[in-house]
N, C-alpha and C positions, 0 to 999 in steps of 0.2 A: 718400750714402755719404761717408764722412771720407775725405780725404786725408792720410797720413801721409807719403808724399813730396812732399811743397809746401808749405814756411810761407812767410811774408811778416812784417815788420815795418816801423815807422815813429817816430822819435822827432826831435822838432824844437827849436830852442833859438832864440829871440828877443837879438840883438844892436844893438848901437847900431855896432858897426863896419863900414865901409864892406865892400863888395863886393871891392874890389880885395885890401884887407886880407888877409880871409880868404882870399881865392885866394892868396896872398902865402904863408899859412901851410899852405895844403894843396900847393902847389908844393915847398916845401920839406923834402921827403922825410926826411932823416938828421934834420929837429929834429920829427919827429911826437912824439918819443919825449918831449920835453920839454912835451907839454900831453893825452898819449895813455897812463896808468899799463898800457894795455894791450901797448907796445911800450918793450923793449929796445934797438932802435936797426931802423934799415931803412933799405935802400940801394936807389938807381933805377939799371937800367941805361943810365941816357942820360937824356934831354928830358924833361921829365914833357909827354908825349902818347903819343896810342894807339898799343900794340903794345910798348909800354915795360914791363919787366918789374922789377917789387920784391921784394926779398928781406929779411922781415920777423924778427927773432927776436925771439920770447917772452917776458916775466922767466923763464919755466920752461925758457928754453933751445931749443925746442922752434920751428920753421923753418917758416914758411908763404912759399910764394910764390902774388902774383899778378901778373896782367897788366891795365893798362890798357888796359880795352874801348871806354870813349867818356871821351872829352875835349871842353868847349866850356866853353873860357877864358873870361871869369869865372864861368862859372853852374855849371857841375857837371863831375863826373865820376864814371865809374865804373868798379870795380877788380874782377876775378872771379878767383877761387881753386877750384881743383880739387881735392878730399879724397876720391881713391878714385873712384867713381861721383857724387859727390858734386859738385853747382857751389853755388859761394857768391860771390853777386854782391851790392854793393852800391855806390848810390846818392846821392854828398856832393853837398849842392846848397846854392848859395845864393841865395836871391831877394830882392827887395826888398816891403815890406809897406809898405800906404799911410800910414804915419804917418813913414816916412821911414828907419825901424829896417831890419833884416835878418834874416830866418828859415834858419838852418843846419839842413838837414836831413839825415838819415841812412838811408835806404830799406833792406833786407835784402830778397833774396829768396834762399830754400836750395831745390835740388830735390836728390831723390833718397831714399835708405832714412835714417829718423830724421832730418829735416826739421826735424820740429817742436824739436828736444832740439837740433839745432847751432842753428839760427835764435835760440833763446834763450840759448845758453851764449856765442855771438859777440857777440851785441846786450846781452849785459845790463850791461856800462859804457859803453854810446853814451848815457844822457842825464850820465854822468861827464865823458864826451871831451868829449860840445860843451859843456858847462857852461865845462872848463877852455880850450876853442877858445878861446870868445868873450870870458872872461876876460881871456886873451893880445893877443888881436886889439884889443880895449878898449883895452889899456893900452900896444897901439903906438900906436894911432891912426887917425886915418880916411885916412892918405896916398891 
């Protein structure tokens, strides 16, 4: 039987900048907006760790919040938003690949009614954002 409440996605991007870096830039909440065409600007209320809430707006104006569900400085986190019945969690990670490089990853998972249709309409500039991530992250450095 299909599932039409429960999509899942994955899209990853290969960098040459360090681990720290990128933590560096997903830490810094208010500048996502400057490597992220999907974000207007977005504010943390506090620490960026769990239980930490962002208040994202749109180019279209339009206000999403979520909450930091898990945190583990430098390797990942993840942020989960609630639309109605609706949970939209995702998944920023970064690991290290044995050539020395770095894999920025972006996991998606939506449950609830049309799943499949948010799942693709949120995710479909995540290989844009990490592209311009690791762009950024490149050309501060491997601090």
């Amino acid at each position: 039987m299909f599932d039409t409440t429960h999509a899942t996605a994955s899209y990853h991007h290969a960098t040459t900048a360090s681990a720290a870096t990128v933590w560096e830039f997903f830490k810094a909440v208010p500048d996502w907006k400057s490597w992220n065409a999907g974000v207007h600007s977005c504010v943390i209320d506090g620490p960026f760790a769990e239980g930490a809430w962002m208040t994202m707006v749109l180019p279209d104006q339009d206000i999403i919040q979520s909450q930091l569900v898990e945190v583990s400085e430098p390797n990942s986190f993840t942020d989960e938003t609630t639309l109605g019945d609706v949970i939209v969690r995702v998944k920023h990670e970064v690991r290290p690949l044995s050539d020395g490089t770095h894999q920025i990853t972006y996991a998606i998972d939506v449950t609830g009614e049309g799943a499949e249709e948010i799942c693709a309409g949120v995710s479909a500039d995540f290989p844009d954002v990490l592209r311009a991530l690791a762009q950024q992250a490149e050309a501060r450095g491997n601090g």
